[in-house]
LOFILO-202076 format. One record per residue (C-alpha): residue number from 0; x, y, z; chain; residue in three letters. Coordinates in steps of 0.5 Angstrom, whole numbers, plus 500, padded with zeros to 3 digits. Layout:
residues N
R:n:east:north:up:chain:res
R:NUM:X:Y:Z:A:ALA
...
***
This chain:
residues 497
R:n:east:north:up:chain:res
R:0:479:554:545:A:UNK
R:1:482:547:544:A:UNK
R:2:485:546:539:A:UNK
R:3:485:539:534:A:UNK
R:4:491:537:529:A:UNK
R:5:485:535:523:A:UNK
R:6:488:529:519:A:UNK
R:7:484:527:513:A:UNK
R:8:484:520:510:A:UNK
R:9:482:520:502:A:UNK
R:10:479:514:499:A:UNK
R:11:485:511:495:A:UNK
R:12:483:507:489:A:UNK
R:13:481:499:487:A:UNK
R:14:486:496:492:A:UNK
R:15:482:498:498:A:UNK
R:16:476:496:495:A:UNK
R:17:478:489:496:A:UNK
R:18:478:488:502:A:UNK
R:19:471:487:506:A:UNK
R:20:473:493:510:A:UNK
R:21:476:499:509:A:UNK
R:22:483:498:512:A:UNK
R:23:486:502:518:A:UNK
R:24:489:509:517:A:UNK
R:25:495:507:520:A:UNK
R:26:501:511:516:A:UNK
R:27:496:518:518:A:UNK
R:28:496:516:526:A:UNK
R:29:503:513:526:A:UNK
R:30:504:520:523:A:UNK
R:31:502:523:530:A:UNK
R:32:504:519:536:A:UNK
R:33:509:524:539:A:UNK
R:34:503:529:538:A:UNK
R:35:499:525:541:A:UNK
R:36:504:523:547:A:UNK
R:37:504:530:549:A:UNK
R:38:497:531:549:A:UNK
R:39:496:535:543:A:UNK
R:40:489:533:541:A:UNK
R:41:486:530:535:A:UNK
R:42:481:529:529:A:UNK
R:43:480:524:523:A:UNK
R:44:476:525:517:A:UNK
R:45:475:518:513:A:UNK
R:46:472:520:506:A:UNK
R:47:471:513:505:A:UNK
R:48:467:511:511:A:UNK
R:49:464:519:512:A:UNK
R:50:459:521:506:A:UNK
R:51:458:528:510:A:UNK
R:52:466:529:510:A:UNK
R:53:466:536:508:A:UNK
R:54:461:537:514:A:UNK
R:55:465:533:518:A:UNK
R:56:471:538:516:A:UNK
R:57:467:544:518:A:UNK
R:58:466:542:524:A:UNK
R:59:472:541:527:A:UNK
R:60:475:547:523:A:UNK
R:61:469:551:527:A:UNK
R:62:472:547:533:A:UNK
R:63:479:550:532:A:UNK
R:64:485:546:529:A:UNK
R:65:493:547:529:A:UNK
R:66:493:544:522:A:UNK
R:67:490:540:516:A:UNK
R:68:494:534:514:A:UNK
R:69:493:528:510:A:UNK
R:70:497:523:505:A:UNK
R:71:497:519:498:A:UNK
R:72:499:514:494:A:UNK
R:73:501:515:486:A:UNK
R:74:494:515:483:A:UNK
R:75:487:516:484:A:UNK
R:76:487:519:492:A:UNK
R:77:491:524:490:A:UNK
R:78:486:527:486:A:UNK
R:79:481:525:493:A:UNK
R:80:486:527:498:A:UNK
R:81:487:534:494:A:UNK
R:82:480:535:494:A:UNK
R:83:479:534:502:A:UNK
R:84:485:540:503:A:UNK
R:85:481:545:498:A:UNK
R:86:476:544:502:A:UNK
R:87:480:545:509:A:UNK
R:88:482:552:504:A:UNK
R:89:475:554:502:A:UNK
R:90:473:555:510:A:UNK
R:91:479:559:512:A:UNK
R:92:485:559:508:A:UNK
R:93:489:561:514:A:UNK
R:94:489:554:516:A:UNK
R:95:497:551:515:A:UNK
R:96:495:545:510:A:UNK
R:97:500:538:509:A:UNK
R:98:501:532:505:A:UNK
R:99:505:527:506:A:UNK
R:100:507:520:503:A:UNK
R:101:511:516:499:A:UNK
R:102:509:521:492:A:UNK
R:103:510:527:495:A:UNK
R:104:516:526:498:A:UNK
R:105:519:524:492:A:UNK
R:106:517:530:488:A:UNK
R:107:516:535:494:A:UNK
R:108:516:542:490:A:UNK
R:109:511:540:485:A:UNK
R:110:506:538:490:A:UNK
R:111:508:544:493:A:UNK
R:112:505:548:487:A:UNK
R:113:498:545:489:A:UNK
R:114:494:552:491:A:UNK
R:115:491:547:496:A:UNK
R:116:498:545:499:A:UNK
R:117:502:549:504:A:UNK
R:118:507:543:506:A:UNK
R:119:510:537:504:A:UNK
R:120:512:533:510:A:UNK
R:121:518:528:506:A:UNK
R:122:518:521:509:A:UNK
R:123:516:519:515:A:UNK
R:124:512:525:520:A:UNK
R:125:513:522:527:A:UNK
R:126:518:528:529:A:UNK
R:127:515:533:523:A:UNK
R:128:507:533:526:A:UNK
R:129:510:534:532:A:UNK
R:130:515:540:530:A:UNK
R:131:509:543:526:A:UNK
R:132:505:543:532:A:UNK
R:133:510:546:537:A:UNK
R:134:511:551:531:A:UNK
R:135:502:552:531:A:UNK
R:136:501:552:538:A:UNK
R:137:507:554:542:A:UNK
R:138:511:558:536:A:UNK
R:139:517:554:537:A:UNK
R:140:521:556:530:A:UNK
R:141:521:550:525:A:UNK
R:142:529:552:523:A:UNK
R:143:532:552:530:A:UNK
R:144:528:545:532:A:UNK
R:145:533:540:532:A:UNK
R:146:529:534:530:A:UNK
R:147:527:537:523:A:UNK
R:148:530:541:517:A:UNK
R:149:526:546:514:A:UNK
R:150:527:548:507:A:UNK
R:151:523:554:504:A:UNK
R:152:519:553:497:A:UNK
R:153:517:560:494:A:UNK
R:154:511:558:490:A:UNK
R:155:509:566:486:A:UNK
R:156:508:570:491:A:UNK
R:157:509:565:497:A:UNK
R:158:513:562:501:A:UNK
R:159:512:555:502:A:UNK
R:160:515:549:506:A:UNK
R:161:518:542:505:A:UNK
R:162:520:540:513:A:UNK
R:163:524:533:513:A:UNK
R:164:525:530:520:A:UNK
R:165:532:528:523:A:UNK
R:166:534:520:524:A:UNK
R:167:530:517:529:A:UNK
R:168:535:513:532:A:UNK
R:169:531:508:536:A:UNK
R:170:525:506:533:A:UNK
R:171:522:503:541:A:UNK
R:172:523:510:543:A:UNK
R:173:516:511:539:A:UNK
R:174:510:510:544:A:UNK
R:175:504:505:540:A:UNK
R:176:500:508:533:A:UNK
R:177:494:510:537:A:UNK
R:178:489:506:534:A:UNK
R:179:484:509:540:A:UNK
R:180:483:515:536:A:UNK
R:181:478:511:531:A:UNK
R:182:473:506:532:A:UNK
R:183:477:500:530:A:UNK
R:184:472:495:529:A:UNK
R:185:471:499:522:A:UNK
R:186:478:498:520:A:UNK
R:187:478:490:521:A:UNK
R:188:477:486:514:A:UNK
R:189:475:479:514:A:UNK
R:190:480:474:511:A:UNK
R:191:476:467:511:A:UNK
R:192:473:469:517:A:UNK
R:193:477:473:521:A:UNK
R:194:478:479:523:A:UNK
R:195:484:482:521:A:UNK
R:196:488:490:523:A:UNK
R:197:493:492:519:A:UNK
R:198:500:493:524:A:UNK
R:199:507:494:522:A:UNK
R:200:513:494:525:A:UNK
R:201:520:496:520:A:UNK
R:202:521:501:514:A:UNK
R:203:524:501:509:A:UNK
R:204:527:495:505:A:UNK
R:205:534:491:504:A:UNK
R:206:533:490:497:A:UNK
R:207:534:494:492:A:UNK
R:208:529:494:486:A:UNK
R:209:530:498:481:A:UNK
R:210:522:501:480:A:UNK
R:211:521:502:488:A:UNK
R:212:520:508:492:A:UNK
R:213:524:505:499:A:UNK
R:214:531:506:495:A:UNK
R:215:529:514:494:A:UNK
R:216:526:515:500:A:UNK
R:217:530:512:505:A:UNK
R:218:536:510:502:A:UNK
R:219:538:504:499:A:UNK
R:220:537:497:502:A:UNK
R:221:535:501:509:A:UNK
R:222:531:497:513:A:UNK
R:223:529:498:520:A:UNK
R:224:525:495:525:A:UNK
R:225:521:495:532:A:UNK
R:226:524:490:537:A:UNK
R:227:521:484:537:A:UNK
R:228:520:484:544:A:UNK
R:229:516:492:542:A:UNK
R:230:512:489:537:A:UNK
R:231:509:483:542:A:UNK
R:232:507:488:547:A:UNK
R:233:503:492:542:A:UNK
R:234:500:486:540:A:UNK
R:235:498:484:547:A:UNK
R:236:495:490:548:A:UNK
R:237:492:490:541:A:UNK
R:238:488:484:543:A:UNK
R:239:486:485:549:A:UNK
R:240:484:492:548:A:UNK
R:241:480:491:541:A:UNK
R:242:479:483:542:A:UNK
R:243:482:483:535:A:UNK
R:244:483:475:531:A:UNK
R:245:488:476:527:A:UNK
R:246:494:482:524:A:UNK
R:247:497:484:517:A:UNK
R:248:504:486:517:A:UNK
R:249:504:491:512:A:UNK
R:250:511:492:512:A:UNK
R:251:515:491:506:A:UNK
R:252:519:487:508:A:UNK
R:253:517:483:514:A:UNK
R:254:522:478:515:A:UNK
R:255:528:483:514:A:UNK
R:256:531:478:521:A:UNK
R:257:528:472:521:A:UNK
R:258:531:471:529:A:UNK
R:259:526:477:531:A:UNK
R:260:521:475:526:A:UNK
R:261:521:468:530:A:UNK
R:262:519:471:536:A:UNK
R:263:514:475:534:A:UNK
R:264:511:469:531:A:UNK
R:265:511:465:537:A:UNK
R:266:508:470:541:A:UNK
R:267:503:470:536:A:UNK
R:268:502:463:537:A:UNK
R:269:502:464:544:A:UNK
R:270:496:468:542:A:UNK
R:271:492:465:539:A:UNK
R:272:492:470:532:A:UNK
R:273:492:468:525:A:UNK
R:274:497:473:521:A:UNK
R:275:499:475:514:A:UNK
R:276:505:478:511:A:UNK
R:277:504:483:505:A:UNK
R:278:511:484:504:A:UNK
R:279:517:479:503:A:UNK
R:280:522:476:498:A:UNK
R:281:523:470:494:A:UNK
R:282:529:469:497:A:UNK
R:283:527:470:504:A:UNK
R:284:523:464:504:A:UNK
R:285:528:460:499:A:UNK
R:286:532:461:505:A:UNK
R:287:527:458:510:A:UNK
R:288:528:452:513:A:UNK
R:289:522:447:514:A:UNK
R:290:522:448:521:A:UNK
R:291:520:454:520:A:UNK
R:292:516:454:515:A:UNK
R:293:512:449:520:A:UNK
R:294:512:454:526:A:UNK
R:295:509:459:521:A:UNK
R:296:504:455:519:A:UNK
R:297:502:453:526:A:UNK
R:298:502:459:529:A:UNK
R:299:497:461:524:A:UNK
R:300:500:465:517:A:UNK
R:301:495:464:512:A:UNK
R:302:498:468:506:A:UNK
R:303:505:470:504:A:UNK
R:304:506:476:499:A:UNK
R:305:512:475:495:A:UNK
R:306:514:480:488:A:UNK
R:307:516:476:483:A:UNK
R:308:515:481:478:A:UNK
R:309:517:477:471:A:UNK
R:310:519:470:469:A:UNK
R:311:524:475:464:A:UNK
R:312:532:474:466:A:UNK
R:313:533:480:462:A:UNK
R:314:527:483:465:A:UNK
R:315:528:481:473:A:UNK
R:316:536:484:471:A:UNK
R:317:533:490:469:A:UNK
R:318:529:492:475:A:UNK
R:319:535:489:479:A:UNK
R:320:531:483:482:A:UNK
R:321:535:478:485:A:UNK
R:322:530:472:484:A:UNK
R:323:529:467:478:A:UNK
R:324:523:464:474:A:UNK
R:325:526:456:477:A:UNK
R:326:528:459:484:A:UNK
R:327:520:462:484:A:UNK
R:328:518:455:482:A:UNK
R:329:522:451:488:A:UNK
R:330:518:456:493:A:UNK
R:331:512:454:490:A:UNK
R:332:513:447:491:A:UNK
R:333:516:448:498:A:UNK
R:334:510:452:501:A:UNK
R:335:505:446:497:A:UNK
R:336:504:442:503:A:UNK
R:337:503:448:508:A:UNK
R:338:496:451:509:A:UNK
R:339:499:458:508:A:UNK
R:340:497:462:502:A:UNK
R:341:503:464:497:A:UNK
R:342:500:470:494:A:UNK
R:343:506:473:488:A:UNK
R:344:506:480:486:A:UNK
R:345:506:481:478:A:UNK
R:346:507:486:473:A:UNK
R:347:508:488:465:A:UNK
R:348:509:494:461:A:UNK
R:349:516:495:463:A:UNK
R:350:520:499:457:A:UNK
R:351:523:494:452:A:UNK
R:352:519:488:454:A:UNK
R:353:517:483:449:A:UNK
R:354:511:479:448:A:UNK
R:355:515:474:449:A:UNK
R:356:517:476:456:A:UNK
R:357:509:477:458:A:UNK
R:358:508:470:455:A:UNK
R:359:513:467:460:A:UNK
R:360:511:471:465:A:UNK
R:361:504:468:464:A:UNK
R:362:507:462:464:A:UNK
R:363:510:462:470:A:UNK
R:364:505:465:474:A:UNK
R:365:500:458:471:A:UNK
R:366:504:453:473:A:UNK
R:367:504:456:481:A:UNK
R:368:496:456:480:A:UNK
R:369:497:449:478:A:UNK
R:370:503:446:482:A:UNK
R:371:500:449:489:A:UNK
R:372:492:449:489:A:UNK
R:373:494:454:495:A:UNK
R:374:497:459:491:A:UNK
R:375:494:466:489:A:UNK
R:376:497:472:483:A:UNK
R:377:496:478:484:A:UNK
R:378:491:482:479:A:UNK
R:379:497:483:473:A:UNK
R:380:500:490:475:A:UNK
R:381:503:495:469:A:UNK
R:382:509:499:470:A:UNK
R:383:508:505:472:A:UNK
R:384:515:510:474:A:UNK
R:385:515:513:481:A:UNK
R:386:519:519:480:A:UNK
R:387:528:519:481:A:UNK
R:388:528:512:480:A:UNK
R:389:532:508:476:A:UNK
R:390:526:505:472:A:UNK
R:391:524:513:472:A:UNK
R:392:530:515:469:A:UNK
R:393:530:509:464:A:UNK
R:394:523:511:463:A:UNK
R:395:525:517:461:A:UNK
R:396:528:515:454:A:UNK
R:397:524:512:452:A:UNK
R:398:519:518:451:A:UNK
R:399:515:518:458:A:UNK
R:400:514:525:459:A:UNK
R:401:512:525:467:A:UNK
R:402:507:530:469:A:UNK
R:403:508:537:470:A:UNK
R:404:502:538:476:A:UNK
R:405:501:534:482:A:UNK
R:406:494:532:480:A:UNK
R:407:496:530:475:A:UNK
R:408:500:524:477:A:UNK
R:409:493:522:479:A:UNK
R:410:491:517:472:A:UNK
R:411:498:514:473:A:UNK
R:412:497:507:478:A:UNK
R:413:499:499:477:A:UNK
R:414:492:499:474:A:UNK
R:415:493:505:469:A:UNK
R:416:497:504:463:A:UNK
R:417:500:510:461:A:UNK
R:418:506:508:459:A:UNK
R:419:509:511:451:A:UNK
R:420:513:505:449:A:UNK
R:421:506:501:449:A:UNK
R:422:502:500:444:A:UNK
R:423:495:499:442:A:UNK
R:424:495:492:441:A:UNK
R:425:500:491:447:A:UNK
R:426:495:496:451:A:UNK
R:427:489:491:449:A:UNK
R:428:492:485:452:A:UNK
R:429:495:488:458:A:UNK
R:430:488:490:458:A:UNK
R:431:486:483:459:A:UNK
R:432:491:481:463:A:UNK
R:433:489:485:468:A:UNK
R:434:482:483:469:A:UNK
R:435:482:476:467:A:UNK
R:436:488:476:473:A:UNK
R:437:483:478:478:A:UNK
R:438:479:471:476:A:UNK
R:439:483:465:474:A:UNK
R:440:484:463:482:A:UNK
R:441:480:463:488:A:UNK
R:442:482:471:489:A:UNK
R:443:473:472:490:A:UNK
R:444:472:467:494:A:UNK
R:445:477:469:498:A:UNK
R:446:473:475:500:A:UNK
R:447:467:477:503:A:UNK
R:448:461:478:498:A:UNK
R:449:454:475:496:A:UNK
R:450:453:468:495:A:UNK
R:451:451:470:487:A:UNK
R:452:456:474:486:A:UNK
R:453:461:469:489:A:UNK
R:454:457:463:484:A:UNK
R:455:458:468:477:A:UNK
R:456:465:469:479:A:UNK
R:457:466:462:479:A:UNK
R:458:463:461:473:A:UNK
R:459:467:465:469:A:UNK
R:460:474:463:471:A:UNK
R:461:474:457:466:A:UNK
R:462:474:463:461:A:UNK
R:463:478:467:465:A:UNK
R:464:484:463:465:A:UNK
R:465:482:461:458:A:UNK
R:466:482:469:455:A:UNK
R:467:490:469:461:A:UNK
R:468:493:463:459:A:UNK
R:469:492:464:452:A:UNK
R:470:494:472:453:A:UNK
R:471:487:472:448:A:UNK
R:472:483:479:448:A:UNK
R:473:476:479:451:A:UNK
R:474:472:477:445:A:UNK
R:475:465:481:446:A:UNK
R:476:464:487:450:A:UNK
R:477:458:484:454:A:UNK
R:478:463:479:458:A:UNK
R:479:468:484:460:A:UNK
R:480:461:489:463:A:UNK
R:481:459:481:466:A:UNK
R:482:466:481:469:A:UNK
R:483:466:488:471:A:UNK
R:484:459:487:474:A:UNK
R:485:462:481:478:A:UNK
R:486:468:484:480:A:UNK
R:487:465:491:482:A:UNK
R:488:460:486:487:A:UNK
R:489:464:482:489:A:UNK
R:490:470:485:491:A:UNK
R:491:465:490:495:A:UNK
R:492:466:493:502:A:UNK
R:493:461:491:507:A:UNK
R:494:461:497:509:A:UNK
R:495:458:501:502:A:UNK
R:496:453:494:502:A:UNK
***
């Protein structure tokens, strides 16, 4: 029998409901590279797009795998993903069980105490899969494989694994993510009319914001990346294989080197691809010349997302972001006369935040909207602490009381609000900023929907901007259902349509 690696995509949550299609499950195929270059086969299960999923698993278990892994973001997919692992452990118990991802990795022994889970994969996989496969397969040890430490965890009467992989030294070593193990044209959401696959091509971040992940997982200010001349050639074989029209970067920070990035967008130009950036800072593009900001345009860069976070001085120091509302601003002004979309991240709920410092914040985030009819807000997100972070430590003090289970990190997300220190009043208008943030821009427009969804949306952003610039709670219940109801179809994916 010919045995599979099974890797198992859960659905994730509100934010990949925004897009008209589901994104790529890129972090679980970039997971298995090596596995896949030496030939070992593999199975995916997407929960999202597959409503006969736990048929799906029986099938391939039926078939015979060497092990069942997935992954999950802090949030709802926990709960989605553990569920898909207990399904794996219902039809045969025996069967090794991993997760991975950025929750997991930083609080490795509590997801161990899922009964669904066997192993943690902490960090990045590609040598992990790898060595637990070898392990499955050819019974090579995990503890004297040099490319992986392997730490053992008793939970009750078992005995199980954290396995971390060693540095890879060079990142152009790796082959392509194979993208070839799904259908691709599944994972292609559409921005204004173009189809666009996630790719990326660093990890990490050389900032150090004091609420992010990346300083925990790995390391501070660490940011690595693919070779220029990598990145060109997979994006040529992207394009001539799937006949792609555009890419998301979906790095954290994109132009961690503005010389490679520069030769990578002139390829793209070359091309002919449209592009989005998910992840760069404010400071990155202050330091951008016109020049350059010229080739983006004409190269096709149709938006820019950049973490602003709060327009509080004492808010952006606490959280250690080297940014301020005036240079924000100077940004704005500057992208104006390009076509590029400039997308800003926001975010409230912070410990020892005033309302003066949420009104600041609103402010801020009302004059980019007016100053650059281009210019788009994130939903408002709610600070919520990722384990041993700076923030989390901070959090601590001020009565959060982190959750005792992996599962139940699950009701803890950016559009939750858990946090202690908020109070019903400060709930309810967070509430609002949330919702009433979806709305106030040309957000719904922007994405795939009916034409009479599209219309309601539009027709509620007068009082949408209204209830935001006014930090004004809903007035009736039935308008927050009608804009409940608008967003629900409007930010639909084509897929459940």
């Amino acid at each position: 029998m010919n045995k599979s690696i099974l890797l198992l995509q859960s659905k994730i949550g509100a934010w990949d409901e925004l897009k008209s299609s589901y994104s790529i499950p890129l972090s679980l195929l970039q997971s298995v590279v090596l596995a896949h270059k030496q030939g070992y086969s593999i199975k995916l299960v997407d929960q999202r797009l597959d409503h006969n999923w736990k048929h799906s698993i029986e099938t391939a278990i039926s078939e015979g795998i060497y092990w069942a892994g997935t992954s999950a973001m802090c949030g709802p997919q926990i709960l989605h993903s553990l569920d898909m692992l207990a399904h794996v452990k219902s039809i045969d118990s025996s069967i090794p069980t991993v997760i991975g991802g950025k929750h997991a990795s930083l609080i490795p022994e509590i997801a161990l105490k899922e009964p669904s889970i066997d192993i943690v994969m902490k960090g990045d996989a590609e040598l992990s899969a790898l060595a637990l496969t070898e392990s499955v397969s050819i019974n090579r040890s995990l503890y004297s494989n040099p490319t992986v430490r392997t730490m053992d965890v008793p939970i009750g009467s078992k005995l199980k694994k954290v396995i971390t992989q060693t540095h890879l030294t060079d990142l152009n070593s790796l082959p392509f993510p194979p993208y070839e193990l799904v259908d691709v044209n599944r994972y292609q959401p559409k921005w204004k009319g173009h189809r666009i696959l996630d790719v990326f091509t660093s990890q990490g971040c050389p900032n150090a914001c004091n609420f992010c992940y990346n300083p925990v997982v790995y390391g501070r200010q660490v940011w690595r990346s693919f070779s220029s001349d990598f990145v060109k050639s997979l994006l040529t074989h992207l394009k001539d294989t799937y006949n792609i029209e555009g890419v998301w970067f979906v790095d954290d920070e994109f132009f961690g080197d503005l010389s490679r990035a520069k030769l990578i967008i002139e390829h793209i130009k070359k091309l002919d691809l449209v592009f989005q950036v998910q992840g760069t800072a404010i400071n990155t593009v202050s330091g951008m010349s016109n020049d350059y900001l010229a080739l983006l345009d004409s190269a096709g860069l149709t938006q820019m997302n950049m973490g602003v976070e709060s327009a509080s001085l004492s808010i952006l120091k606490m959280v250690c972001k080297r940014s301020d509302p005036n240079l924000v601003k100077e940004v704005n002004r500057k992208l104006k006369p390009f076509s590029i979309v400039p997308w800003y991240y926001f975010m409230t709920g912070f410990p020892e935040e005033t309302k003066a410092d949420i009104e600041q914040t609103v402010n801020l985030a009302m004059t980019l909207l007016n100053e650059n009819p281009n210019a788009r807000i994130s939903p408002f997100a709610c600070f919520s602490p990722y384990p041993n972070t700076p923030m989390y430590r901070l959090a601590l003090r001020y009565g959060f009381k982190p959750p005792e289970t992996f599962s139940a990190w699950a009701k803890f997300a950016t559009d939750n609000i858990n946090n202690p220190w908020i109070t019903k009043e400060r709930f309810n208008l967070i509430n609002t900023l949330q919702f009433t943030s979806l709305f106030v821009d040309g957000k719904p427009e922007d994405r795939l929907g009916s034409f009479m969804m599209q219309l309601l949306a539009k027709l509620y952003r007068p009082i949408a901007r209204y209830r935001f610039r006014n930090l004004s709670v809903f007035g009736s219940s039935l308008e927050r259902r009608l804009g409940f109801f608008i967003r629900d179809r409007t930010m639909k994916p084509d897929n459940d349509r």
